[in-house]
Residue, then its C-alpha position, 0 to 999 in steps of 0.5 A: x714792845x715794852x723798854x727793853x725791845x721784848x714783843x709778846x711775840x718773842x715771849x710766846x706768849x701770843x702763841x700760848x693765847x692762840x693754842x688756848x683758843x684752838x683747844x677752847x674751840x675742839x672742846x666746843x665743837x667736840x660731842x662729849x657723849x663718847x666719853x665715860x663720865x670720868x673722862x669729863x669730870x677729870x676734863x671739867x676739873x682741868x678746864x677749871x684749874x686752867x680758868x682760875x690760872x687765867x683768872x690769876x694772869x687777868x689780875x697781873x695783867x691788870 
């Protein structure tokens, strides 16, 4: 809770951090062979984005 009362909770940002681990965990558990190489290419490029936009909040977090 910081000074003003605000939880991570009320922000949504505890429910963002849970929906990138359920999507990291179907990823995982997923068999990528039924999808053409251009579906993984343009899923690697997304997932890239998505861990250098992590990568950016680790550094305001910190």
């Amino acid at each position: 809770m910081d000074s003003n009362g605000v939880t991570l909770d009320d922000c949504g940002i505890a429910e963002l951090a849970a929906a990138v681990a359920t999507l990291t965990e179907s990823i995982q558990g997923g068999k990528m062979t039924g999808f053409s190489d251009e579906d993984v290419v343009s899923l690697m490029r997304q997932v890239e984005g998505c861990k250098r936009q992590l990568a950016a909040l680790d550094t305001c977090l910190i």
